[in-house]
N, C-alpha and C positions, 0 to 999 in steps of 0.2 A: 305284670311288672315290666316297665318298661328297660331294654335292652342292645346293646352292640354288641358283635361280631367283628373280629379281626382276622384274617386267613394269609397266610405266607405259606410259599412251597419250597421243596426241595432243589439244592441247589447242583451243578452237575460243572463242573469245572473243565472246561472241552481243550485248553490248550493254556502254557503260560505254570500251572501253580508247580512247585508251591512259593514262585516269583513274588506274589500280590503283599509278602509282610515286608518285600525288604527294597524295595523301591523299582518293582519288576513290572510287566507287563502279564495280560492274564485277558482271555474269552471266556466268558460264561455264561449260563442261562439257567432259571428255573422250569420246572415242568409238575404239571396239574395231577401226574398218577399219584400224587398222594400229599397229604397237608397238615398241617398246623391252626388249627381254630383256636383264639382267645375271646371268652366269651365275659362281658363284662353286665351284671342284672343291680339294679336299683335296689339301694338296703339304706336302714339307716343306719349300718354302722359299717367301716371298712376290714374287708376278710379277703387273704387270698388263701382259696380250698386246693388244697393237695390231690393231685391227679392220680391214675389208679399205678403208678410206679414210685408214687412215693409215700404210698402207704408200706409201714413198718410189720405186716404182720403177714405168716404164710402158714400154709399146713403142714410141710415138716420140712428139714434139712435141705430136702432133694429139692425142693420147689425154691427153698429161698437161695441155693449153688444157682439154677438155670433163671432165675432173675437176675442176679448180679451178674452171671456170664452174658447174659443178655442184652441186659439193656443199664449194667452199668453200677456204678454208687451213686450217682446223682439222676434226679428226677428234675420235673421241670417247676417245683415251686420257690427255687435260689432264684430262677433263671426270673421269674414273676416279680418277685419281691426287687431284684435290680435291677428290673426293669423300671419298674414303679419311682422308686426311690432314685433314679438317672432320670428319667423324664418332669417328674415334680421339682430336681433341681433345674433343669433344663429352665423350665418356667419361671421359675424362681429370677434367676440370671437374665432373664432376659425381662423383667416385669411382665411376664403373659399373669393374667388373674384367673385364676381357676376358681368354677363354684364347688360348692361345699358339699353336694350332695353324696353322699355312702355309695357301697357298691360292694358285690362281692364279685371277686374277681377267679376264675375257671379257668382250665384247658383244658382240652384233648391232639390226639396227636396220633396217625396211622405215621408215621416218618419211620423208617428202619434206622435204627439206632448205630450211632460206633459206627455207620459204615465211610464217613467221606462224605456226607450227605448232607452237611447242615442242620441235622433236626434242633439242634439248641436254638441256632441262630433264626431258622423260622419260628420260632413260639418265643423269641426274644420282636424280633418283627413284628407278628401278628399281634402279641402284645400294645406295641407302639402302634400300630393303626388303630386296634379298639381304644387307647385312650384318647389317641387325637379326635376320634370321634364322639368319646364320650365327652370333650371336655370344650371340644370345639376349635382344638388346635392343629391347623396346617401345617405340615411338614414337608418339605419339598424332598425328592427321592434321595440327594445327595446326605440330607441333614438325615435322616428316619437310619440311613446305615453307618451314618456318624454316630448316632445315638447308640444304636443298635452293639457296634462295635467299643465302644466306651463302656457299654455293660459287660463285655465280656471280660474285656482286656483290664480296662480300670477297674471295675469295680469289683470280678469275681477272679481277676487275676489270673484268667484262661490267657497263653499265648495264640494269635489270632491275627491275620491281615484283613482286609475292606473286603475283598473281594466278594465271599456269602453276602454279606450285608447290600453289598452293591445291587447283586443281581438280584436281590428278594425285594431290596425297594424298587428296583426298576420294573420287575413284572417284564423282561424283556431281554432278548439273550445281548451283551454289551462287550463291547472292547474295553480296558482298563491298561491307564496310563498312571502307574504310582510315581510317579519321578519327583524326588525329592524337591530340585526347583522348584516342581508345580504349587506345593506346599508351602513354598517359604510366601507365597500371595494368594494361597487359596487354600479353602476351610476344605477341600474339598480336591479327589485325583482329575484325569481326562476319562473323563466318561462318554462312551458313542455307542446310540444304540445300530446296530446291524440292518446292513440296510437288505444284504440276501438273506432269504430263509435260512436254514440250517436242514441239511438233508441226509438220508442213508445214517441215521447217529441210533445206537443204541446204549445201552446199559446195562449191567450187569453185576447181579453182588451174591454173596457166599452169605448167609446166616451165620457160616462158623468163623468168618473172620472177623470178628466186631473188634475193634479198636478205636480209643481215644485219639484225638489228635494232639494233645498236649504234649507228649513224649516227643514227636518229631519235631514238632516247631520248639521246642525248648534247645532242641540238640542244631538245631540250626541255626535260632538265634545266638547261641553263644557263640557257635564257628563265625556267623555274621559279622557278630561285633568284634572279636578275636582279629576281623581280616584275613579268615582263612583262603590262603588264595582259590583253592578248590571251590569252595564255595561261593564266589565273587566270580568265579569264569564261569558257572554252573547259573549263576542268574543272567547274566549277557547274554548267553547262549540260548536261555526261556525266552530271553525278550526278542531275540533276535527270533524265533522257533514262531512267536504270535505275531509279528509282523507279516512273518512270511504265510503264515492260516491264511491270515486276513488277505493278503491280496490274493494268494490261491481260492482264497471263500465266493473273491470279488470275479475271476475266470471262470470258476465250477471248476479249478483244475483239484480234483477229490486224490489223484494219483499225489500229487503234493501234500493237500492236507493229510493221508493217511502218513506216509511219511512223519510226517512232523510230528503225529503224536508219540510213533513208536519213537521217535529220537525224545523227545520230551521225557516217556519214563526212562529210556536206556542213561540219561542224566541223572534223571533222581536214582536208577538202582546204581549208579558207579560212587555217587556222591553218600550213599547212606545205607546202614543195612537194613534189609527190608524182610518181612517175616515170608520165608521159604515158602507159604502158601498163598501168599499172596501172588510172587512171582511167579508161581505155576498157575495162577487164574489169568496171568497176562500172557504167559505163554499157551495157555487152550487155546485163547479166543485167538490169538495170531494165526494157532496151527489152520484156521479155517479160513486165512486169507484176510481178516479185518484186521485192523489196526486195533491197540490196545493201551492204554493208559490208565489211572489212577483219577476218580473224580475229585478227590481229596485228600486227607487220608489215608487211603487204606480200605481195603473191604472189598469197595464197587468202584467194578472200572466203567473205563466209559470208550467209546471207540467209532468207527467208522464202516462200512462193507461197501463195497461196490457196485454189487448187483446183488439179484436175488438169487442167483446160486452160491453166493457167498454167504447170505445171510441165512440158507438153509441151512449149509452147515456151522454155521457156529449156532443155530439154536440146536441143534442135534448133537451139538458136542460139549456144549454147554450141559443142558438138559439130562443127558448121562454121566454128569458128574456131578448131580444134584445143586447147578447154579443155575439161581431166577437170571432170568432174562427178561428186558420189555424194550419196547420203543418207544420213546419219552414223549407225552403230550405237551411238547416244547410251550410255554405263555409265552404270547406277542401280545400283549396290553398296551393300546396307544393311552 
């Protein structure tokens, strides 16, 4: 039976969030240790199959508590279905003519859940490449995280900014300019892909801190729109934090960039309350000399070290407090 393959990865928010929903600035990039496949197989009728988390059934109590504490109330076949139903209007809107042929439509998914990771918005992603290729529709990188972002925020009514969508279309770590101006004459933020590497960057996440994103971007869009002045001093200060990465990015001066992210979270924990264990996961990885921030979310942070005696101890001291640790196989996809 003939078939496509759609893959998106996880997304790591290095400087700038949670700037990216309210007209802020934002760095970020995907990385390969782990992915998102939409796999789309020839039928003649159309099905989208329920993935192994959203199956309804468990062997007792204890199993169906550490699923939901897990990996959540939702699986990933909402995220399928509006994906589907945003991209066929997509065409629609535009006269694109799609053929008729069936299909059932799959996923799978290693992504750590709840952590700040994007797992939804990669299987919303990967989705959208396996149709474009099934149906033979081009998407340019800007439009694939406009879509992307339109399923979560329109259609599934998830609070959410561009920024996952950006870098999962891009396949490439980006600077992100939401500036409203830019908007009022384009479909579309300042996007630039990086032109140095990204170096010394690790990651880091708890299993036991899974948490939704919903909760804080709710509580922030409302202060947003409220005009809370904390709030509004609190994104100048991100924007201003990803200016200064980037040109620090463009010296190697890393003493700068670690900087900026400890000031990046020390923003968000003054601006919001943040759950007790999370800030003791940013205070570990500090105590070893690296820099510490929030990839997203909540959960997993993301950070910096300077040498490899720095980066011994924070795996050493991570490691004995039962947090993963990796060093992100950063995607440069030209």
């Amino acid at each position: 039976m003939q078939g496509v393959i759609g893959i998106a990865y996880p997304r790591a928010a290095l400087i700038g969030n949670p700037s990216d929903g309210f007209g802020g600035m934002t760095i970020a990039f995907v990385f390969s240790d782990f992915r998102a496949e939409v796999r789309l197989i020839e039928s003649d009728h159309i099905e989208v199959i329920p993935g192994k988390v959203d199956h309804l059934k468990w062997a007792n109590l204890d199993e169906f508590s550490r699923t939901v504490s897990t990996m959540g109330y939702y699986g990933g076949l909402r995220l399928l279905k509006a994906t589907l139903l945003v991209f066929t209007r997509h065409c629609k809107e535009n006269n694109i003519k799609l053929h008729d042929r069936g299909f059932q439509l799959s996923y799978q998914t290693n992504i750590p859940v709840l952590l700040g990771l994007s797992g939804s918005s990669a299987i919303i992603s990967a989705c959208l490449r396996a149709l474009g290729t099934w149906y033979g529709v081009k998407m340019q990188p800007w439009l694939l995280a406009n879509l992307a972002w339109q399923v979560e925020t329109e259609e599934l009514g998830i609070p959410a900014g561009l920024q996952d969508r950006v870098a999962q279309a891009y396949n490439y770590p980006v600077f992100m300019d939401f500036d409203a101006g830019h908007f009022n004459t384009n479909p579309y933020g300042k996007y630039e892909k990086l032109k140095r590497p990204l170096k010394n960057v690790y990651i880091a996440y708890s299993d036991t801190l899974a948490e939704g994103s919903e909760k804080t971007h709710s509580n922030l869009r409302e202060r947003f729109n409220s005009g809370d002045t904390k709030m509004l001093e609190a994104i100048e200060k991100w924007r201003d934090l990803t200016l200064t990465f980037r040109d620090a990015l463009e010296r190697d001066d890393l003493k700068t960039m670690n900087e900026s992210i400890d000031i990046n979270f020390d923003i968000r924990n003054d601006l919001t309350v943040l759950h007790p264990k999370q800030i003791e996961l940013v205070k570990l990885a500090r105590k070893s000399g690296a820099s510490a921030k929030f990839c997203g979310s909540g959960g997993a942070i993301i950070g910096m070290y300077k040498d490899e005696a720095t980066l011994a101890r924070l795996k050493n001291d991570l490691r004995e407090n039962g947090v993963n640790i990796l060093l992100p196989n950063i995607v440069y996809e030209e």
